[in-house]
C-alpha positions in Angstrom: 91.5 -21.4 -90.9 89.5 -21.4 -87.9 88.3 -18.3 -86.6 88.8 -18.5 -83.4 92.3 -20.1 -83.1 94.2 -17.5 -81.7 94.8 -17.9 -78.4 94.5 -14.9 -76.1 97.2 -13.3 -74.7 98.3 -9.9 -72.9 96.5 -10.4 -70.0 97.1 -9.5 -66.1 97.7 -12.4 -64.1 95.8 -12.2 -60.7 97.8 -13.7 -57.6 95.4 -16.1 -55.9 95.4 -19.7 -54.5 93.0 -22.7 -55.2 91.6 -22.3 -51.4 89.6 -24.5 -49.3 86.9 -21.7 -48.9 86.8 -21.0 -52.9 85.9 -24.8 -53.5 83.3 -24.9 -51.3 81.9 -21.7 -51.3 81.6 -23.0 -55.4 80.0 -26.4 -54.1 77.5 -25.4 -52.1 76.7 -22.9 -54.7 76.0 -25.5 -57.1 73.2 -27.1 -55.1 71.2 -24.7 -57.4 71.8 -27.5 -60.2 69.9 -30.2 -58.2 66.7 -28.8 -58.9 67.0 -28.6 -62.6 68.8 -31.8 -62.7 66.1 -33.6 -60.6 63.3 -32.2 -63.0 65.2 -33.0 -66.0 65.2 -36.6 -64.9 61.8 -37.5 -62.9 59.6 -36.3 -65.5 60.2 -38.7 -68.1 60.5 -41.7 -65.6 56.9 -40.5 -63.9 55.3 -40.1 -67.2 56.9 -44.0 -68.2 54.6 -45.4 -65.2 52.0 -46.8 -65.8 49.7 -46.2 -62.7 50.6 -42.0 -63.2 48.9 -42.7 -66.6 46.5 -44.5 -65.6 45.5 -41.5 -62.8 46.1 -38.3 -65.2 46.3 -39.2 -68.6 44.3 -42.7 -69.3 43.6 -41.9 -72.9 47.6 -42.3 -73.6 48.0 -45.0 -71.2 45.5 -47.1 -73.2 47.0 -45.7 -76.3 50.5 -47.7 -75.3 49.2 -50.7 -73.8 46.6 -51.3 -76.6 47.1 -53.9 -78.9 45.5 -51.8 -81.6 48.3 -50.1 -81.7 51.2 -51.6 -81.0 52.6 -52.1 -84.0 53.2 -48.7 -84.1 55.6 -47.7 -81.9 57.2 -44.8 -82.8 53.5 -43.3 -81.7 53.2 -44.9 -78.2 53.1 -41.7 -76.3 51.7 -39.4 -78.7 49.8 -36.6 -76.7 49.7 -32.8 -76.6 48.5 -32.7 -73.2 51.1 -35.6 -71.7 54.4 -33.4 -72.6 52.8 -30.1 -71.5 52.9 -31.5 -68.3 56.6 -31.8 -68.9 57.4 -28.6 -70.6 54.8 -26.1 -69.1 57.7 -25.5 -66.3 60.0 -24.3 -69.0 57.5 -21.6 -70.2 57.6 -20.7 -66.0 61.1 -20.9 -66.3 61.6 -18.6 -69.1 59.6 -15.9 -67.6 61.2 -16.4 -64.1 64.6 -15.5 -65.4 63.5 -11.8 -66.4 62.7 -10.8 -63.3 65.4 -12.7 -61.8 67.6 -10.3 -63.8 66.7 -7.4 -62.0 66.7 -9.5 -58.8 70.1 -10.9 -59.3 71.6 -6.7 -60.2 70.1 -5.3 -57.0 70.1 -7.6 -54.4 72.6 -10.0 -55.0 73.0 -13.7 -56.5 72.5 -15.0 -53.4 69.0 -13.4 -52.1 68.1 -14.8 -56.2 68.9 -18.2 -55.4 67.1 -18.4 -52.3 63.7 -17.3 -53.9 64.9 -20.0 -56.5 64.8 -23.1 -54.0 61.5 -21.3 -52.1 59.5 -21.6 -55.8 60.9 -24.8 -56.6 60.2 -26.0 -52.6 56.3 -25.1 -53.2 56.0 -26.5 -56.5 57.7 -30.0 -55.4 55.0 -30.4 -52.6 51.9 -29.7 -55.3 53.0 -31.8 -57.5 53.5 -34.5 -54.8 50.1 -33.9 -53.3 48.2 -33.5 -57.0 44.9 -35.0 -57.5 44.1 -33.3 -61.1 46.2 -32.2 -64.2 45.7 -28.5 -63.4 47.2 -29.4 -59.9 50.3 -31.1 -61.5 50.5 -28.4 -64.1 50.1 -25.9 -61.6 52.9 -27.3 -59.5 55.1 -27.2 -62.9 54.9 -24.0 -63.1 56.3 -23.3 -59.7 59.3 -25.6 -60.3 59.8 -23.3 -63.5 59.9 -20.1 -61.5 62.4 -21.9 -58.9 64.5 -23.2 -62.0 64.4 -19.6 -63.8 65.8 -17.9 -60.4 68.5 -20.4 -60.2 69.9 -20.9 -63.7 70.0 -16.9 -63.9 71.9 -16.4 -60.4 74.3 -20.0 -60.3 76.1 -20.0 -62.9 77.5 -16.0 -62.8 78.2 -16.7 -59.2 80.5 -19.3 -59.6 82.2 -17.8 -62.3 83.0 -14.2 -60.4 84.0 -16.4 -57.7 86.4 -18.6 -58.8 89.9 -17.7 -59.8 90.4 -17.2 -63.4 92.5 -19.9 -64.0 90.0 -22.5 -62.4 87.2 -20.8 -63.5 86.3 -23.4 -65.7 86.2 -26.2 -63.6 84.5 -24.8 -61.0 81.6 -23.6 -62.7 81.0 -27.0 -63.9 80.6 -27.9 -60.9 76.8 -26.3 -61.8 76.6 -29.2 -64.4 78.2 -31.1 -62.4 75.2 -30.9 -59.7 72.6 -31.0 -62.5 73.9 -34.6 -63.7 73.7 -35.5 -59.7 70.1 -34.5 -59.9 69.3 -36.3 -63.1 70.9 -39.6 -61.6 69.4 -39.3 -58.4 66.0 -38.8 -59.8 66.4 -41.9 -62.2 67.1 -43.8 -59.1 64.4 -42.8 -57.3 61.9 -43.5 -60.4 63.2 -46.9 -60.4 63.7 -47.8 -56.8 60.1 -46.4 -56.2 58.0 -48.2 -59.0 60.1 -51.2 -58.0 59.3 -50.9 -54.1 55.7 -49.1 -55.0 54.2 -50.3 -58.1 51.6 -52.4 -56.5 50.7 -49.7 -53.8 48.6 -47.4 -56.0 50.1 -43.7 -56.5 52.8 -44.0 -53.9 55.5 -44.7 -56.4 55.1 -40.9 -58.6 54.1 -39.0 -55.3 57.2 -39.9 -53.6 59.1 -39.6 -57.0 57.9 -36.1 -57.8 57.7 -34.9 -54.2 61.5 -36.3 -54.0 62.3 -32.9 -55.5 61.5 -31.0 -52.1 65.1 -32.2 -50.7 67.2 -30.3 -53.9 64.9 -27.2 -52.9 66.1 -27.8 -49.6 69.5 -28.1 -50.0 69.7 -24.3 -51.9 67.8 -23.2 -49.7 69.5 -23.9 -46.5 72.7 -23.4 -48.8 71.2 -19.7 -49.6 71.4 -18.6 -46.3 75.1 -19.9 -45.3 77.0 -18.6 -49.0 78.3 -15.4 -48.8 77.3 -13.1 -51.5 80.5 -12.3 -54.3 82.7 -9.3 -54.6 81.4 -8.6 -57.7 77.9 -8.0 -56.9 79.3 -6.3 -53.4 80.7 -3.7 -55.1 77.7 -3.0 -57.6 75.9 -2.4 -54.4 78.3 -0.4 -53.2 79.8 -2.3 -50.3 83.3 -2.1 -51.2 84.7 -3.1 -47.7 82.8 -5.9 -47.3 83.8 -7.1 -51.0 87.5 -6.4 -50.4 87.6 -8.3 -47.1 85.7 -11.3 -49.2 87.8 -11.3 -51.9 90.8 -11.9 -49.6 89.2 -14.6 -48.1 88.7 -16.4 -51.3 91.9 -15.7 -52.9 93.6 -17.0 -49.6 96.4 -14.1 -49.6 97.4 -10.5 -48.6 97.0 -8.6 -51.2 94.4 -8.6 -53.9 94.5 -4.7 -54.7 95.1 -5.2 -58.3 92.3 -7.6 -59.0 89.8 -5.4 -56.1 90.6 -2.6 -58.0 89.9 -3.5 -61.7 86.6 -4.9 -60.1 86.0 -1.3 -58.7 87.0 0.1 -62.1 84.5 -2.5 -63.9 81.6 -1.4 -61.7 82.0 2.3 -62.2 81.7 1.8 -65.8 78.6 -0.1 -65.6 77.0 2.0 -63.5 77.1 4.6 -66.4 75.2 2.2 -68.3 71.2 3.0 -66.9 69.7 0.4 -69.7 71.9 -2.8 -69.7 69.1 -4.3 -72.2 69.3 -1.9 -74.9 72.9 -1.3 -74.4 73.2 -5.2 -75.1 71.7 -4.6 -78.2 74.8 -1.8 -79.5 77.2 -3.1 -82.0 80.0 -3.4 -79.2 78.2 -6.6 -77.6 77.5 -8.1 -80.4 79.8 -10.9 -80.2 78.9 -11.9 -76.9 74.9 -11.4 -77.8 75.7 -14.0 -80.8 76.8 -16.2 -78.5 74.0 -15.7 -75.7 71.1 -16.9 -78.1 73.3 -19.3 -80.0 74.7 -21.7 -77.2 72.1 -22.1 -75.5 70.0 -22.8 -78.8 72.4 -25.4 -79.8 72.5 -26.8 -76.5 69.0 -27.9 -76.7 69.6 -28.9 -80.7 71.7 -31.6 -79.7 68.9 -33.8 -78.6 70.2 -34.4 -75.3 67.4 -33.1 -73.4 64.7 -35.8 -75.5 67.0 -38.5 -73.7 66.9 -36.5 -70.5 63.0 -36.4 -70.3 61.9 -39.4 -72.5 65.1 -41.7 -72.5 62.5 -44.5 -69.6 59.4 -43.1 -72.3 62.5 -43.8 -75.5 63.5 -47.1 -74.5 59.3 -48.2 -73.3 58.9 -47.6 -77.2 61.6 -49.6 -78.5 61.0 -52.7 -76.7 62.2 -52.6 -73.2 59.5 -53.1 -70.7 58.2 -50.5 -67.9 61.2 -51.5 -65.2 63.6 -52.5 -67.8 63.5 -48.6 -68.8 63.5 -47.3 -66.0 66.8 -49.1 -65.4 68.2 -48.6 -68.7 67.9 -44.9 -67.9 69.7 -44.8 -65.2 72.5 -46.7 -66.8 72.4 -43.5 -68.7 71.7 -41.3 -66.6 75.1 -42.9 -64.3 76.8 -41.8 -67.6 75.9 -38.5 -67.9 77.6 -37.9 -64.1 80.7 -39.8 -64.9 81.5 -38.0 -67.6 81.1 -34.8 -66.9 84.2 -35.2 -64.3 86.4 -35.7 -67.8 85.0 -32.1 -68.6 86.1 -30.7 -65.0 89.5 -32.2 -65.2 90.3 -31.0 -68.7 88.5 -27.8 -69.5 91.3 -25.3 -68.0 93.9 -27.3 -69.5 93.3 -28.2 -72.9 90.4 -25.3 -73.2 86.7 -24.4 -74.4 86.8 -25.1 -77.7 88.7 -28.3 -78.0 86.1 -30.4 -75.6 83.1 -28.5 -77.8 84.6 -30.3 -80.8 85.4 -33.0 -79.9 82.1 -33.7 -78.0 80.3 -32.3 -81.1 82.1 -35.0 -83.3 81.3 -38.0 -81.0 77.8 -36.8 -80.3 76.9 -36.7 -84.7 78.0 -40.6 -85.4 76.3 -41.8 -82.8 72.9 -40.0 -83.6 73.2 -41.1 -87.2 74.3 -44.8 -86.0 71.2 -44.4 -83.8 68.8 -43.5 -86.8 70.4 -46.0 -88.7 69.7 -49.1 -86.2 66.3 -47.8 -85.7 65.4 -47.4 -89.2 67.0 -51.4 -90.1 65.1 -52.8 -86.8 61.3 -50.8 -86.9 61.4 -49.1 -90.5 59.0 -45.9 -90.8 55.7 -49.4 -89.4 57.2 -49.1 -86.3 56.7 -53.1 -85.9 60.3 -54.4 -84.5 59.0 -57.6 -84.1 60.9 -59.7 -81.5 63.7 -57.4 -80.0 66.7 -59.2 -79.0 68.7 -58.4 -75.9 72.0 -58.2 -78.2 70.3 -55.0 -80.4 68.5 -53.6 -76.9 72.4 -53.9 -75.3 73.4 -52.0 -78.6 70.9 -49.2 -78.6 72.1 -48.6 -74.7 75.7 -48.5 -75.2 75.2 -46.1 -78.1 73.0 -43.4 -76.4 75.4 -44.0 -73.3 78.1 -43.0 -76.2 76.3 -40.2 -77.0 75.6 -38.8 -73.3 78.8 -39.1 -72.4 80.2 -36.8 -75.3 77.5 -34.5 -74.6 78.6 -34.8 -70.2 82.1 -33.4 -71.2 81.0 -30.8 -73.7 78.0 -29.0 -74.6 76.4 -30.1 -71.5 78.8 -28.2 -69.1 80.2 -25.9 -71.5 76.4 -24.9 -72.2 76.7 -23.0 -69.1 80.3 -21.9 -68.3 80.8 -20.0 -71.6 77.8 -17.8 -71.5 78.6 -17.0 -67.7 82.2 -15.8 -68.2 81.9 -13.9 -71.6 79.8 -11.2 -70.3 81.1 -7.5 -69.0 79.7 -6.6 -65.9 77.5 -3.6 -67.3 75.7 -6.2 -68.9 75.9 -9.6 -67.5 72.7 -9.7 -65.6 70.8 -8.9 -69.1 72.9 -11.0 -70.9 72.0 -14.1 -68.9 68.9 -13.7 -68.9 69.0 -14.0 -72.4 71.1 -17.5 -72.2 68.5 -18.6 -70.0 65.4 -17.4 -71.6 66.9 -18.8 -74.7 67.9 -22.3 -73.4 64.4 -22.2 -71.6 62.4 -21.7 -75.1 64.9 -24.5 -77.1 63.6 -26.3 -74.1 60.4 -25.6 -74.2 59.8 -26.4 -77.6 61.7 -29.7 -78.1 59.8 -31.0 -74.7 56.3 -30.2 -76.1 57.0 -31.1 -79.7 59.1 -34.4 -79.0 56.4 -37.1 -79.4 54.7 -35.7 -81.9 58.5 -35.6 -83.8 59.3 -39.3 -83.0 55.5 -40.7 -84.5 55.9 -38.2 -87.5 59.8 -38.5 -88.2 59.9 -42.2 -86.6 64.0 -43.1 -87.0 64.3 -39.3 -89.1 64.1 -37.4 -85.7 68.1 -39.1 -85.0 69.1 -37.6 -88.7 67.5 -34.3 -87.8 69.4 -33.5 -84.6 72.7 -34.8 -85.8 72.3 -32.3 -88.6 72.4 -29.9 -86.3 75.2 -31.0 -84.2 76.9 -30.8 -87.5 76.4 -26.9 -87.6 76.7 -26.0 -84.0 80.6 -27.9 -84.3 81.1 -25.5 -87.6 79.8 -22.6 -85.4 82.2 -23.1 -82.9 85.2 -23.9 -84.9 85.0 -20.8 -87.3 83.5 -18.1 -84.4 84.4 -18.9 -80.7 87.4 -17.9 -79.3 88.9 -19.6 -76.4 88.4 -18.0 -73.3 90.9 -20.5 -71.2 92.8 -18.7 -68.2 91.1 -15.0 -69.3 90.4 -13.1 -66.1 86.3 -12.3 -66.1 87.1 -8.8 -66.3 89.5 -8.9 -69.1 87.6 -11.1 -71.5 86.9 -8.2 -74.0 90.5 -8.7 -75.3 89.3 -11.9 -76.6 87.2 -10.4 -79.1 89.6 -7.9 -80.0 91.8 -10.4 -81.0 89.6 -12.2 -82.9 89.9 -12.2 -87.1 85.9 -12.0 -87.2 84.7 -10.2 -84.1 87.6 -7.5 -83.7 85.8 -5.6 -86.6 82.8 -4.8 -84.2 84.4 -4.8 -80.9 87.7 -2.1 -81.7 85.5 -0.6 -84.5 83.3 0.9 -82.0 86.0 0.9 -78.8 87.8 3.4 -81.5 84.7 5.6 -82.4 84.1 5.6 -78.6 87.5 7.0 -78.0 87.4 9.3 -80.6 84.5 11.2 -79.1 85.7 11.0 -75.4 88.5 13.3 -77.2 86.7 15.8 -79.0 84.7 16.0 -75.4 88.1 16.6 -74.0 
């Protein structure tokens, strides 16, 4: 039986309207995706061309081009120092989001997000003004603090903003944002080395410093958002949160809801050390799930098509332009998609789309490994590559994306945001980030070495994982469909695994609140 198919019930039902100030109070809030979607998709297209090579890292560019080597193609790219320049900002990243814990607790998620797009802003114009790898590597790092501040702040501010029963489609509106970035920097890689290729390093300068206009976009965003009741009332400024919360929920009367958010807030402010209370047996459910989703997120593989698919497709065959554009065909994917996830996930649920993704997303990694292992074999030598088996390879990744667009990409982000109690959801986000940031990290720096070690094994590896992330979900998540943010602990109550943790130790808690008494 799975574990976590009991749907949750017995909760209060919040009056409140799907306003025109809720949505796009939510959208402009979800300009803080553009910045790690732009990243996510200009790295790997800037490090496919050949004149960046050429300018920062001429040993691998003669590595790919040489026909010493060709044969081996699996090994094209092969260099320690090329993906550092990719990952390093995720190191940044991971580091950022600490701090921007504290940041995001005591002045606000707003303030958070505007430091976010500042970093990101300053790191966008280094890198587009580099003349040495310390300069780019430099300005990665920036970009990393800016995406840090962001991913800790965005997605717990559209989920205590939205109304519980859209609260799942408005959050993805974070992934949503990231997918927009990812396309719109695949574009730009390929419109620029297509405009600029003969013009020396205009075509990655204007690609790279293309980022500056995401950091813009938060930042002016920043200024205009206004910050959400929740965090009001942690700071104290109840008036100010009640009048906001009426405002958003478009009606008269939102004691109910104000209140339990009052109530919420005076029991986290007995909590003085959210990061060790995190660690109590109480949270352990939601702890589980803070290091786990994110881990798996990453496990899938998607992010080795998000920053290699121009450098994935330049192996197999395709030629510099040619992956570029068959990158963007993916990368077009990726934002389609992800609408089937808005539309569906506060209908059909959490879980169902996780499934269901995580199904699609294993066949078509084994077909994957499977094709490449008939065509190149573990020489690497595909000899002539027709376009019928370079059409096929395409249509199966954009399989692929799209299963992860409408499920762990954008569930990756909503369930960690809305699981959390208020005491310690700051802490507990961190976590998700940092966590997401080191999968990241890793996978980024390790990925070429992987794909000229494991050659078509590297498809097998991450499918097996996609295998036990869908078993992890299906026995331990419960749904957390049309659960009000501040009643979410119910849900692990509920649950056949979790309850013995969660009432266990609500009941030994009780039980010494009455011998106090």
């Amino acid at each position: 039986m799975a574990g976590g198919g009991i749907a949750p019930s017995g909760g209060k039902n919040y009056p409140g309207k799907f306003t025109k100030r809720v949505f796009i109070t939510c959208l402009v809030a979800a300009f803080g995706g553009l910045i790690f979607g732009y990243d996510l998709g200009v790295s790997g297209g800037v490090t496919s061309m050949d004149v960046f090579l050429k300018e920062f890292f001429p040993k691998v560019y003669l590595q790919q081009s040489s026909a010493s080597v060709s044969t081996n193609q699996y090994c094209k790219f092969d260099s320690e120092t090329l993906t550092l320049f990719t990952s390093s900002l995720y190191l940044a990243a991971l580091v950022s989001c600490l701090c921007a814990s504290t940041i995001t607790r005591v002045l606000g998620r707003r303030v958070t997000m505007l430091a976010g797009g500042l970093l990101f802003l300053f790191g966008a114009l280094l890198n587009a003004f580099a003349h040495s790898v310390g300069m780019l590597i430099a300005g990665r790092l920036f970009l990393g603090f800016g995406i840090g501040f962001a991913n800790q702040a965005v997605p717990i501010y559209l989920s205590e903003t939205a109304p519980y029963r859209f609260r799942g489609g408005l959050n993805m509106m974070f992934q949503l944002a990231i997918t927009i970035g990812i396309l719109v920097a695949g574009l730009a890689n390929y419109l620029f080395d297509l405009k600029y290729k003969n013009h020396g390093n205009l075509a990655w300068r204007l690609s790279l410093g293309g980022a500056a206009v995401p950091a813009v976009f938060i930042i002016l965003g920043s200024f205009f958002l206004p910050d959400t009741p929740n965090s009001l009332i942690e700071r104290g400024k109840h008036e100010e949160a009640k009048a906001q919360l009426l405002k958003l929920r478009g009606i008269d009367n939102v004691d109910e809801e104000f209140n339990d958010l009052v109530d919420a807030s005076e029991a986290a402010k007995l909590v003085k050390h959210p990061w060790s209370t995190l660690l109590t047996r109480k949270y352990r459910p939601q702890l589980v799930f803070a290091i786990c989703i994110p881990a798996f997120q990453q496990l899938t593989g998607m992010n080795v098509i998000t920053f290699y698919a121009p450098v994935l497709f330049k192996t197999v065959g395709f030629g510099s332009s040619a992956s570029l554009a068959s990158a963007l065909i993916t990368n077009g994917v990726n934002f389609l998609a992800t609408f089937v996830s808005i539309g569906l996930v506060d209908k059909f649920g959490r879980r169902v789309l996780f499934l269901e993704g995580g199904v699609q997303m294993v066949i078509t990694q084994v077909v994957v490994g499977v094709a490449m292992a008939w065509k190149f074999g573990t020489s690497g030598n595909p000899g002539e590559l027709s376009k019928g088996f370079a059409a096929t390879l395409v249509t199966l990744i954009c399989i692929y994306v799209a299963g992860f667009a409408w499920s762990w990409g954008p569930l990756g982000w909503l369930v960690p945001s809305e699981i959390f109690p208020l005491e310690v959801r700051s802490a507990a986000q961190a976590i998700n980030v940092s966590v997401n940031m080191i999968f990241t990290f890793a996978i980024a720096q390790v990925f070429t070495a992987m794909l000229c070690h494991m050659k078509f094994g590297l498809f097998f590896f991450f499918s097996f994982f996609l295998f036990v992330m869908s078993c992890f979900i299906f026995k331990y998540l419960p749904e957390t469909k049309g659960v009000p943010i501040e009643e979410m602990g119910r849900v692990w109550e509920q649950h056949p695994f979790w309850r013995k943790y969660v009432v266990q130790d609500k009941g030994i808690a009780m039980s010494k609140a009455a011998q106090n008494v």
